[in-house]
MARFIPA-683932 format. One record per atom (N, C-alpha, C, O, CB): atom name; chain; residue number from 1; x, y negated, z negated. Coordinates in steps of 0.02 Angstrom, whole numbers, plus 50000, padded with zeros to 5 digits. Glycine has a CB too. Layout:
# residues N
{"CA" "A" NUM {X Y Z}}
...
# end
This chain:
# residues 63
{"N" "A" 1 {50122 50659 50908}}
{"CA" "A" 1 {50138 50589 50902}}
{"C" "A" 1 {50076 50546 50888}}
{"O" "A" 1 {50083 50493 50857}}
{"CB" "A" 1 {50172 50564 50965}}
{"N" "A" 2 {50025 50562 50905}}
{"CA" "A" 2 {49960 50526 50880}}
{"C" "A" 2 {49946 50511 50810}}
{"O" "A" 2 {49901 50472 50792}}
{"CB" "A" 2 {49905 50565 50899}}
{"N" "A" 3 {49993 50546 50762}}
{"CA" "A" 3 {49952 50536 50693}}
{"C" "A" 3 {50005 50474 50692}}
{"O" "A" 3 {49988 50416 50684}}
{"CB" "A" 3 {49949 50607 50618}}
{"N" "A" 4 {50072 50494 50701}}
{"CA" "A" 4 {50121 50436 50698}}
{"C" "A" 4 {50092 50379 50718}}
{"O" "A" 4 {50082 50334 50678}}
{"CB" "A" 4 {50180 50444 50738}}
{"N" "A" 5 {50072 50373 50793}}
{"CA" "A" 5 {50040 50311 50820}}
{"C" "A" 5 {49992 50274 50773}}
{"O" "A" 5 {49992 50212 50769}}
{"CB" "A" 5 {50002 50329 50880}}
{"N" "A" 6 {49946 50320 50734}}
{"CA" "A" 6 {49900 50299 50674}}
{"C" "A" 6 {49907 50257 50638}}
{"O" "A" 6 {49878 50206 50621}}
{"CB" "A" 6 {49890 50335 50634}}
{"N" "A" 7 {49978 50299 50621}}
{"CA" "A" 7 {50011 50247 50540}}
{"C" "A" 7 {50042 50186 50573}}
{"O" "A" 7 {50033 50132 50547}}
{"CB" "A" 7 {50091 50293 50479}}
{"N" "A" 8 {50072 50190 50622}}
{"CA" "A" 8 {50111 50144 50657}}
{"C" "A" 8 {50067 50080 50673}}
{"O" "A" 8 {50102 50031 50683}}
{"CB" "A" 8 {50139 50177 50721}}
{"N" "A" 9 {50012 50072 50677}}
{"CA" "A" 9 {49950 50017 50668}}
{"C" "A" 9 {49918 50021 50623}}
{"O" "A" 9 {49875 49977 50619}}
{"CB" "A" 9 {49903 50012 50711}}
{"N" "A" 10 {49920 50075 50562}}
{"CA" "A" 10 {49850 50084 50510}}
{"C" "A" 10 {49852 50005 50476}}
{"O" "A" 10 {49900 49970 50492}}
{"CB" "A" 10 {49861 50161 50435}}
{"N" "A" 11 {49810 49982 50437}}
{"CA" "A" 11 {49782 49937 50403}}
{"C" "A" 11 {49820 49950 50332}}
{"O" "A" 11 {49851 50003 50325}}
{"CB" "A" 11 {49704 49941 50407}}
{"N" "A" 12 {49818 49908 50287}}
{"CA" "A" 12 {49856 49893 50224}}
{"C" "A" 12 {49817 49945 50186}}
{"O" "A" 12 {49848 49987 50153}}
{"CB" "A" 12 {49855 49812 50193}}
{"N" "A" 13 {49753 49944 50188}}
{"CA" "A" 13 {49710 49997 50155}}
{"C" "A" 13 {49743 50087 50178}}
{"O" "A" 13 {49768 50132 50145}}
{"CB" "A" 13 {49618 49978 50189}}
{"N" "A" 14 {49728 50080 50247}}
{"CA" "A" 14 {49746 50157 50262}}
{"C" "A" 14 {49815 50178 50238}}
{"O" "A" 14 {49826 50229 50204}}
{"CB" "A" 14 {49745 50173 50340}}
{"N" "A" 15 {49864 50131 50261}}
{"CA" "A" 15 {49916 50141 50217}}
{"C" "A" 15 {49935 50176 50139}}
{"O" "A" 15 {49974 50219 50121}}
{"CB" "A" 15 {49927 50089 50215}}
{"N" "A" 16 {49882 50129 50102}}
{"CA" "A" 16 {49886 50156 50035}}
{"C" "A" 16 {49848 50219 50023}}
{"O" "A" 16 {49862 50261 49980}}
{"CB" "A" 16 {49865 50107 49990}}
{"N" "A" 17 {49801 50219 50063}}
{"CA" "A" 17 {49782 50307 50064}}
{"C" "A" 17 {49817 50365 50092}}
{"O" "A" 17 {49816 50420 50064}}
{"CB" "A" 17 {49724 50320 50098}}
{"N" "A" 18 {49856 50349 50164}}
{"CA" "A" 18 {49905 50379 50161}}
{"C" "A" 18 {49961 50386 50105}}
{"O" "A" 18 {49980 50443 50093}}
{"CB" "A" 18 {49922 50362 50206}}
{"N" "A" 19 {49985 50341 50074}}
{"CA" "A" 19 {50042 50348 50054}}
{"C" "A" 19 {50032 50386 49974}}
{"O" "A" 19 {50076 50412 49939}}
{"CB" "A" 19 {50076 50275 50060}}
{"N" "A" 20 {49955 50378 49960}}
{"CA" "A" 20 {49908 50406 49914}}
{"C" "A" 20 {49912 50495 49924}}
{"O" "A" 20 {49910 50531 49874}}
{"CB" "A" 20 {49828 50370 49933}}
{"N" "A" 21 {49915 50515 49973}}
{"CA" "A" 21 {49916 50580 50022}}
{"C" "A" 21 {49991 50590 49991}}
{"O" "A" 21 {50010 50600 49933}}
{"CB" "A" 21 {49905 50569 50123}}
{"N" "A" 22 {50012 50584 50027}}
{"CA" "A" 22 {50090 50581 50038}}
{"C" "A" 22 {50113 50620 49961}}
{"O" "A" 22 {50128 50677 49944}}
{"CB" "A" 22 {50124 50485 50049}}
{"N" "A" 23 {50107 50558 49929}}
{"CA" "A" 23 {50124 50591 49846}}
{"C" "A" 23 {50083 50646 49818}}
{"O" "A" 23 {50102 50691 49781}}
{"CB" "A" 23 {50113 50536 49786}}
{"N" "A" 24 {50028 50636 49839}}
{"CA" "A" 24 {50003 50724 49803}}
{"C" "A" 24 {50015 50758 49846}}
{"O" "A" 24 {49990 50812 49833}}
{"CB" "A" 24 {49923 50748 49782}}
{"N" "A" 25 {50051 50762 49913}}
{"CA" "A" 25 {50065 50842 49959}}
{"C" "A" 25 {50135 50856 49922}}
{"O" "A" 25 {50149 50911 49899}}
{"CB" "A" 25 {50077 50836 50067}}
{"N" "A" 26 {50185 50791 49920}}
{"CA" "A" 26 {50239 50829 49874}}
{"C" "A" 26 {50250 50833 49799}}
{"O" "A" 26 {50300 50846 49766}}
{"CB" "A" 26 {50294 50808 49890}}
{"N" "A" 27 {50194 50821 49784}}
{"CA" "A" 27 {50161 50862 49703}}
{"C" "A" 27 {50161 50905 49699}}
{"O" "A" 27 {50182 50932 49648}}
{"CB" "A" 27 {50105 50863 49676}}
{"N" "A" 28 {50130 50945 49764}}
{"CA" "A" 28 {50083 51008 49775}}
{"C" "A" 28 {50117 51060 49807}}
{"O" "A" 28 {50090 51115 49813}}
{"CB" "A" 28 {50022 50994 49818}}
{"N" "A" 29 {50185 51047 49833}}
{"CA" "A" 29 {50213 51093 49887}}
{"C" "A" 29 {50242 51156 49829}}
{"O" "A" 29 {50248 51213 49853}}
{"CB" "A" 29 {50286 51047 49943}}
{"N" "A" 30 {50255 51148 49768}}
{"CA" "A" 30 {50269 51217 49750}}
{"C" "A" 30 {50196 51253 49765}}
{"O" "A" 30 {50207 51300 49804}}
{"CB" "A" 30 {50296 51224 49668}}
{"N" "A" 31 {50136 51251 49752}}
{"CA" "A" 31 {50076 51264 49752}}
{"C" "A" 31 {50067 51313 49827}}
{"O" "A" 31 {50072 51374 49834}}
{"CB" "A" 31 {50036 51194 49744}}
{"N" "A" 32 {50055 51269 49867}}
{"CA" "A" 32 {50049 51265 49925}}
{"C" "A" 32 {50086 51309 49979}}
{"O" "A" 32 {50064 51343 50026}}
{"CB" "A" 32 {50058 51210 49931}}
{"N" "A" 33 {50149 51297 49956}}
{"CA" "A" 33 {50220 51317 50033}}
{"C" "A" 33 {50254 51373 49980}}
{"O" "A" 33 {50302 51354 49945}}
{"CB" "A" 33 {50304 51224 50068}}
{"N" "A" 34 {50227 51450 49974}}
{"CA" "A" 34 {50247 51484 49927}}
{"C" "A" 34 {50295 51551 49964}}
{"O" "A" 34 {50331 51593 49936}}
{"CB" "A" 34 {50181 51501 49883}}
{"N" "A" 35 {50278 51542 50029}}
{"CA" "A" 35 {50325 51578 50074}}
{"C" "A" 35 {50379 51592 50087}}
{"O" "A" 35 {50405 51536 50091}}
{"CB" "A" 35 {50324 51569 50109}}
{"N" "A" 36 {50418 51627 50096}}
{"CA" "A" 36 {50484 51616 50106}}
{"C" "A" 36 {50513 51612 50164}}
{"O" "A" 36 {50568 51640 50170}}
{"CB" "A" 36 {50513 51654 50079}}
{"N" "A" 37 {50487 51581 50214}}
{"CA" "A" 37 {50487 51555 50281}}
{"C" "A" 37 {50500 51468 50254}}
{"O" "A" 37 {50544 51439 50286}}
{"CB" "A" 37 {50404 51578 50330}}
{"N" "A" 38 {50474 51437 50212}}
{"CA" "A" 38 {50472 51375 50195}}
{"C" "A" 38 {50434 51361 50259}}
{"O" "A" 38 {50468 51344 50307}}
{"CB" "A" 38 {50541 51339 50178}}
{"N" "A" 39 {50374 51365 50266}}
{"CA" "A" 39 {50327 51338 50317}}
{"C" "A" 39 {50324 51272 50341}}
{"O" "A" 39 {50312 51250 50397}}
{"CB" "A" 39 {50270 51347 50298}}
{"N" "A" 40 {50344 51229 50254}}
{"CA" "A" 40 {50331 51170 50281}}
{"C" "A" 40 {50391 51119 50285}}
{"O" "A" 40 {50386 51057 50279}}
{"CB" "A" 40 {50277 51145 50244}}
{"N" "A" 41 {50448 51156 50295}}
{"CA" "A" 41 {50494 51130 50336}}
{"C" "A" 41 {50537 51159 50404}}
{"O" "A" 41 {50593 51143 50424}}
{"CB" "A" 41 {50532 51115 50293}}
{"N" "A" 42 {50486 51209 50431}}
{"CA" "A" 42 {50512 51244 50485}}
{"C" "A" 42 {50448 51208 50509}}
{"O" "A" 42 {50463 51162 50548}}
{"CB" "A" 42 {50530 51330 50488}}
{"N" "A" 43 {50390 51214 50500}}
{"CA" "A" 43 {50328 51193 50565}}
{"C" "A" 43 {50325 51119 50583}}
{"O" "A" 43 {50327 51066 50552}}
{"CB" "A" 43 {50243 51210 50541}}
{"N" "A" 44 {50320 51140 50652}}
{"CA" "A" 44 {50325 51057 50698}}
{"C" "A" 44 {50260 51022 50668}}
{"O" "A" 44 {50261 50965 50643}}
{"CB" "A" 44 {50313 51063 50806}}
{"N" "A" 45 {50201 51066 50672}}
{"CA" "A" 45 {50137 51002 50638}}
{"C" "A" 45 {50168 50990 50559}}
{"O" "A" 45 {50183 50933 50543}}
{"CB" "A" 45 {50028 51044 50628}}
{"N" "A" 46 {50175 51026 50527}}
{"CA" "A" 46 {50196 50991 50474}}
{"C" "A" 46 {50255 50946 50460}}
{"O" "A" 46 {50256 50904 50415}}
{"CB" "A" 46 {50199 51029 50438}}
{"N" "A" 47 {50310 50960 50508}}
{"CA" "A" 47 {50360 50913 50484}}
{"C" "A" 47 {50352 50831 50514}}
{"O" "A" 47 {50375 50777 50496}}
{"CB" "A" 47 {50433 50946 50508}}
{"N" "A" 48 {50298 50855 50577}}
{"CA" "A" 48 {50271 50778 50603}}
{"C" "A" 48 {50222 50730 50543}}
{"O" "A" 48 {50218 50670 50530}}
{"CB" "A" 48 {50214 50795 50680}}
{"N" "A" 49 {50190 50793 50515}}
{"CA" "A" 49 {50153 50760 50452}}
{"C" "A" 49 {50188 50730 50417}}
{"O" "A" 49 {50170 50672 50407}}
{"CB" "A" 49 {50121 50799 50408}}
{"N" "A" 50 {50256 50753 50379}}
{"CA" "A" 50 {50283 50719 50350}}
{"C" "A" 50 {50310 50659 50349}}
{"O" "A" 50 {50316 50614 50307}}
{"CB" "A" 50 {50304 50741 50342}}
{"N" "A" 51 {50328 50669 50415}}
{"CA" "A" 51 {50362 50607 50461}}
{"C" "A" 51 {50312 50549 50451}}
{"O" "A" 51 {50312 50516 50399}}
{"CB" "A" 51 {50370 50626 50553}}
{"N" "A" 52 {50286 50543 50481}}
{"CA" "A" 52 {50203 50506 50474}}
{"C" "A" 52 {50204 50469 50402}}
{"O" "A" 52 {50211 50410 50386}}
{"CB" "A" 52 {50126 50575 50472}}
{"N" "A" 53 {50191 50534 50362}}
{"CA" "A" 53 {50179 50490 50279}}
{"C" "A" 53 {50231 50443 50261}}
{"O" "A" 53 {50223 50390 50231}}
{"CB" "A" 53 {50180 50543 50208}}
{"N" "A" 54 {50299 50474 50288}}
{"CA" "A" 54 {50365 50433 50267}}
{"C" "A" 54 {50379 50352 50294}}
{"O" "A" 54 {50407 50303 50271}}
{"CB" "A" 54 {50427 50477 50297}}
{"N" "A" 55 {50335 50372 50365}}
{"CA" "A" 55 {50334 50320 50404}}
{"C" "A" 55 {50304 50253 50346}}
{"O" "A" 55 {50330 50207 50315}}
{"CB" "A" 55 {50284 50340 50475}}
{"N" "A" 56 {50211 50290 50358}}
{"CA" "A" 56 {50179 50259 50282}}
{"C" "A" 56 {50195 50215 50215}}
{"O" "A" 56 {50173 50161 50196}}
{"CB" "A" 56 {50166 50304 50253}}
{"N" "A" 57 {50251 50271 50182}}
{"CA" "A" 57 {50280 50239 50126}}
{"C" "A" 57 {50327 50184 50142}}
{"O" "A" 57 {50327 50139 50100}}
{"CB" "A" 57 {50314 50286 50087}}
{"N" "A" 58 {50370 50176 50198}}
{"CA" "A" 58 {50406 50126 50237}}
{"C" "A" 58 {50367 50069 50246}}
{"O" "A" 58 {50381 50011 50231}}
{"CB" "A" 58 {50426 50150 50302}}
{"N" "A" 59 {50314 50093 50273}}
{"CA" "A" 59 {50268 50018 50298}}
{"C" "A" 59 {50240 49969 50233}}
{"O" "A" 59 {50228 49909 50230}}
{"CB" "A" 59 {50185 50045 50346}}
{"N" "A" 60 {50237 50026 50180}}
{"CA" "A" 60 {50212 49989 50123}}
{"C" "A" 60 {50258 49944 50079}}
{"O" "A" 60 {50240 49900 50040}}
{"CB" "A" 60 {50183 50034 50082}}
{"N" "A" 61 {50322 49967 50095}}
{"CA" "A" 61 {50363 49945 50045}}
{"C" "A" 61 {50389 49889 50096}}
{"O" "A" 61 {50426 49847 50070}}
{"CB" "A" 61 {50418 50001 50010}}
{"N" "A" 62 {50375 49882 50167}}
{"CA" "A" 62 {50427 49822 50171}}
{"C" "A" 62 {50393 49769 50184}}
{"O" "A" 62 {50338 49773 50211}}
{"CB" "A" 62 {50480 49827 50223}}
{"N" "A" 63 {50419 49709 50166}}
{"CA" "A" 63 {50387 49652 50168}}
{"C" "A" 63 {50327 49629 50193}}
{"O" "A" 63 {50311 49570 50187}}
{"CB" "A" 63 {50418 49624 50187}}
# end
């Protein structure tokens, strides 16, 4: 929950670097998550990551 807490106060700047993040990890996930476990929607750190960025893209887009 700490990275959440992050975004949940980050600054307008961090935001856009997160949300900067965000779009090249799901650029990259054929690259990346080539397993057939799908790693990065079974693992708790990663699906919190995601969570997080989504949070991110939310914060940016609303008013």
């Amino acid at each position: 929950m700490e990275f959440k807490d992050f975004v949940q106060n980050a600054s307008k700047e961090q935001l856009i670097a997160l949300g900067t993040l965000g779009m090249w990890m799901q650029e990259k996930v054929p690259l990346y998550c080539t397993c057939p476990s799908k790693c990065n929607q079974t693992c708790q750190l990663a699906k919190e990551l995601n969570e997080a960025l989504m949070l991110a893209g939310q914060r940016l887009q609303a008013p």
